[in-house]
C-alpha positions as CSV (number, residue, x, y, z in Angstrom):
1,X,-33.3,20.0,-10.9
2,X,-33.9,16.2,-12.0
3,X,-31.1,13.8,-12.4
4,X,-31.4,11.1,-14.5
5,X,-30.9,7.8,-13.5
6,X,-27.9,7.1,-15.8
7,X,-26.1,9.8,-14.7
8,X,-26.1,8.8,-11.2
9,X,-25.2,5.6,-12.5
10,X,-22.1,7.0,-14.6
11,X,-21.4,9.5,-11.1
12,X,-21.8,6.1,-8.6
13,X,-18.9,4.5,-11.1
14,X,-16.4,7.1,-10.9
15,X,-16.8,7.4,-7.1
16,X,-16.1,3.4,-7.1
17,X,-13.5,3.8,-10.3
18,X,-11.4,6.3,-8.0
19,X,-11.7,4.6,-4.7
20,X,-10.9,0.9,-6.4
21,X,-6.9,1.7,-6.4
22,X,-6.2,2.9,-2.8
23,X,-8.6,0.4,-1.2
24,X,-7.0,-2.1,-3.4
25,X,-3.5,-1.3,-2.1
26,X,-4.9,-1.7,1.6
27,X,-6.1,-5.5,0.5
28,X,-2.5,-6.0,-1.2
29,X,-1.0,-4.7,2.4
30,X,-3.1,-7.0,4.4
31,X,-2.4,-10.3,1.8
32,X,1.4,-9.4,2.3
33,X,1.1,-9.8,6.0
34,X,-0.8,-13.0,6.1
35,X,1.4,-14.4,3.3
36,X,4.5,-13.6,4.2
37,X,4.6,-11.6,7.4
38,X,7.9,-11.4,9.5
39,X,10.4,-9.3,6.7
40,X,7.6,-7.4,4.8
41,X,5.4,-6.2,7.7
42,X,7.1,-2.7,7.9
43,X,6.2,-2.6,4.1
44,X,3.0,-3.7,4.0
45,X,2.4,-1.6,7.6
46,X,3.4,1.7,5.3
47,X,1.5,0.7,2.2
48,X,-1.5,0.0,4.1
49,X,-1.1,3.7,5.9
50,X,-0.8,5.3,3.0
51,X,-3.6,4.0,1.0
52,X,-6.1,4.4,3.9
53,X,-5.2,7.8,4.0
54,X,-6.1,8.4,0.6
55,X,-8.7,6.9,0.3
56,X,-10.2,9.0,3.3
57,X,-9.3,12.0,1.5
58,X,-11.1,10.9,-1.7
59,X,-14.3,10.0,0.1
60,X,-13.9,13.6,2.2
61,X,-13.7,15.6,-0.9
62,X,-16.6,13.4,-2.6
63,X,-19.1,13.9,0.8
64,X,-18.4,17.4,0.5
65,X,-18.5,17.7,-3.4
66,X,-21.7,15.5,-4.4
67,X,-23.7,15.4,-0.9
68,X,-25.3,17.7,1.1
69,X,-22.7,18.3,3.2
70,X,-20.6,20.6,0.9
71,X,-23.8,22.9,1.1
72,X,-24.2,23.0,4.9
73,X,-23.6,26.0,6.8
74,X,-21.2,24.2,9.6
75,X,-18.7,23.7,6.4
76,X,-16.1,26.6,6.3
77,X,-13.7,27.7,3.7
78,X,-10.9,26.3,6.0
79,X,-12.3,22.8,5.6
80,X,-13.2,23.3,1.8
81,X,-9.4,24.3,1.4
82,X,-7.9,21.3,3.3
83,X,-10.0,18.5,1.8
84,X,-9.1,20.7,-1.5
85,X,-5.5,20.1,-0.9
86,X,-5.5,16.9,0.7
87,X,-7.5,15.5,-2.3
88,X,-4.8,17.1,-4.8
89,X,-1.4,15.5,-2.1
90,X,-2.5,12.4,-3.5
91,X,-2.2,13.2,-7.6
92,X,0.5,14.5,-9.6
93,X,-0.5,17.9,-9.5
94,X,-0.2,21.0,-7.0
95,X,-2.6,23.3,-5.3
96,X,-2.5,27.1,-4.3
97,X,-4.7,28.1,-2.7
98,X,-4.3,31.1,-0.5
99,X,-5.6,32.9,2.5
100,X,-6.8,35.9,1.1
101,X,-9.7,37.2,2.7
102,X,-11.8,37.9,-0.2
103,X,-12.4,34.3,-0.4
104,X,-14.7,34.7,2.6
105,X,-16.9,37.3,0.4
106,X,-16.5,34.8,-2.2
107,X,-17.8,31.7,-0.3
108,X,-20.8,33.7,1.3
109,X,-23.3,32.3,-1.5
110,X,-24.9,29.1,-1.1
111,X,-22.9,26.4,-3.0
112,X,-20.0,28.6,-3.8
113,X,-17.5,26.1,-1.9
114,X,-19.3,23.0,-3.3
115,X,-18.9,24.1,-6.8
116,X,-15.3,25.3,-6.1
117,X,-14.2,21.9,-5.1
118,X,-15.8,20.5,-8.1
119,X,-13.6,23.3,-10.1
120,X,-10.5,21.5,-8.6
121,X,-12.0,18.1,-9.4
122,X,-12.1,19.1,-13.0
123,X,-8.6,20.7,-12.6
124,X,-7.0,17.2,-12.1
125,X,-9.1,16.3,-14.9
126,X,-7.2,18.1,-17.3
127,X,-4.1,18.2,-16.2
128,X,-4.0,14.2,-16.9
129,X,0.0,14.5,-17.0
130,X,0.1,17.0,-13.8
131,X,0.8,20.8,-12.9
132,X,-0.1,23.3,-11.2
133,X,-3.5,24.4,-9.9
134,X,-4.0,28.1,-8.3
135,X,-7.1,29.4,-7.0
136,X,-7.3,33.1,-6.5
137,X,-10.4,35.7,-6.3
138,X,-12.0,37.3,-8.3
139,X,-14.4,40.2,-9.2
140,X,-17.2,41.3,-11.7
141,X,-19.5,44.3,-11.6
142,X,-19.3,44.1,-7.6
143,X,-20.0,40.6,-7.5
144,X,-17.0,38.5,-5.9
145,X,-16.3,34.9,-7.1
146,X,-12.8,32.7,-7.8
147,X,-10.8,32.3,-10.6
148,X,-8.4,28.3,-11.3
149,X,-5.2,28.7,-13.0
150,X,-4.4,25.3,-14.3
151,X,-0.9,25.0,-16.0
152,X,1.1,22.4,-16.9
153,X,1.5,20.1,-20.1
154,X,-1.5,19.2,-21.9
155,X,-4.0,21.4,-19.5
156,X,-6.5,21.7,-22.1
157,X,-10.2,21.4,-21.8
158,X,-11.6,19.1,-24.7
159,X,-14.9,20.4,-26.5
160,X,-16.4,17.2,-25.2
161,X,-15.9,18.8,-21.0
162,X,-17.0,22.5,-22.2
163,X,-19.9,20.8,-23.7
164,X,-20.8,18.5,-20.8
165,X,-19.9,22.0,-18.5
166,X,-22.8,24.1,-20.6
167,X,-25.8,21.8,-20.9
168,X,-25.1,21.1,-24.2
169,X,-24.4,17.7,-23.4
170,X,-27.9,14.9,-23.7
171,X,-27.9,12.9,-20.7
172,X,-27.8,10.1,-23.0
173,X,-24.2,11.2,-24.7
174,X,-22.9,11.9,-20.9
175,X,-19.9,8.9,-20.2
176,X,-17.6,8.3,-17.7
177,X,-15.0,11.1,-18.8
178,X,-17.8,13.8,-18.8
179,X,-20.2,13.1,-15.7
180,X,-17.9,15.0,-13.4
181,X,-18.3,18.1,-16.0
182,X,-21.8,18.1,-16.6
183,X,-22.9,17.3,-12.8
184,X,-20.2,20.8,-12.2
185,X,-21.9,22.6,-14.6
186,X,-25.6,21.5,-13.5
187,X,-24.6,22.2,-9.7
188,X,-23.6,25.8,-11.0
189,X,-27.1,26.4,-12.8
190,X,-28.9,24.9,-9.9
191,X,-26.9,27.5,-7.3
192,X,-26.6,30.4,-9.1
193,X,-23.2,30.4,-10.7
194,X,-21.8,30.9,-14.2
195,X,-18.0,29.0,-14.9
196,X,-16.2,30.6,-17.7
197,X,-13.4,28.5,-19.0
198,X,-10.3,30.2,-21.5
199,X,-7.8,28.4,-22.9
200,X,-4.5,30.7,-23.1
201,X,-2.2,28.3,-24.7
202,X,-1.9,24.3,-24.6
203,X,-0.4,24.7,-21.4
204,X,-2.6,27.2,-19.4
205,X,-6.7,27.2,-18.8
206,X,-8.5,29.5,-16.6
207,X,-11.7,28.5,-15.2
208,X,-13.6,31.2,-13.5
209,X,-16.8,30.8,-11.4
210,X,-19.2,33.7,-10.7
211,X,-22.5,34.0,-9.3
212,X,-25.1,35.7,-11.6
213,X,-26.7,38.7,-11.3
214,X,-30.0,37.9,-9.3
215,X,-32.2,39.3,-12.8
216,X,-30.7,36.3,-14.2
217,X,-31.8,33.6,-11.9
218,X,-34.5,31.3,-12.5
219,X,-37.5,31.2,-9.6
220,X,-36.1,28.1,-8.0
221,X,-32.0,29.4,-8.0
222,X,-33.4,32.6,-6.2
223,X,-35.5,30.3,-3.5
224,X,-32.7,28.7,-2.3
């Protein structure tokens, strides 16, 4: 699968776009000490804590989303699910994400957890005003995968995300809102998987990822 250079450009931006605010607020913290210190040092102490912490969990979920390691064998489903929900702690929406053990059928293909994070990713995407996010199993013809109940206001997927999602996007046309979409979508192709999106109503979107039949899959998806 090549990757064009713009796209990792448009991907490096995001990572930076997302990581800007929390590192920010540790700067801020640290001026606040120096500057004033004495009365505001519990304060800035706190702010400080918190914003390292999320930006830890950002750069966790982005290791495990965009780089190798969300592919590695030593990655479980328990650590897929905690960065999951520690990513998710720091916006306004909520994930559920349960212990069922057909998850561990589910995450048996290569790239299965990778992409699911990447599900969740897109998730917060859309629910730009906050809700809920479930993740649940899910089956087809024998083949197990995971289905993402996104409610909440709002949690609609523009044409301009399902587009980016299919390949129906030009790498030229790609921008800042849709890298995260397309690079999902293209991560699904290169693994084996096929997302399905639905919109219900305004305020609920299912997202379900499945792998494909192995008839389906191209030589290089089936020599992974």
């Amino acid at each position: 699968m090549l990757i064009d250079i713009r796209l990792l450009e448009l991907l490096s931006s995001k990572i930076c776009h997302d990581l800007i605010s929390p590192v920010g607020a540790i700067n801020n913290g640290i001026e606040l000490v120096e500057d004033i210190g004495g009365s505001v040092v519990n304060e800035a102490m706190k702010l400080i804590s918190t914003s390292a912490q999320q930006a830890a969990k950002r750069l966790r979920l982005f290791r495990m989303a965009y780089g190798k390691a969300g592919s590695e064998q030593g990655v479980t489903l328990k650590d897929i699910r905690a960065t999951a929900k520690d990513y998710l702690s720091t916006s306004k929406s909520k994930l559920a994400w349960g212990e069922d053990e057909g998850f561990h059928k589910a995450s048996e293909k290569k790239g299965a957890l990778k992409i699911a994070l990447c599900l969740c990713m897109m998730s917060e995407d859309v629910l730009s005003h906050g809700g809920d996010v479930t993740v649940e199993t899910a089956s087809e013809a024998g083949r197990a995968g995971m289905k993402f109940t996104i409610t909440g206001s709002h949690a609609q997927l523009s044409q301009a995300m399902q587009e980016a999602v299919d390949g129906k996007t030009k790498i030229e046309d790609v921008t800042p809102r849709t890298v995260h979409a397309f690079v999902t979508g293209r991560m699904a192709d290169y693994y084996g998987f096929k997302i399905s999106f639905h919109q219900h109503s305004p305020e609920l979107l299912t997202a379900v990822m499945m792998p494909l039949e192995s008839a389906d899959l191209t030589l290089e998806q089936a020599d992974l």
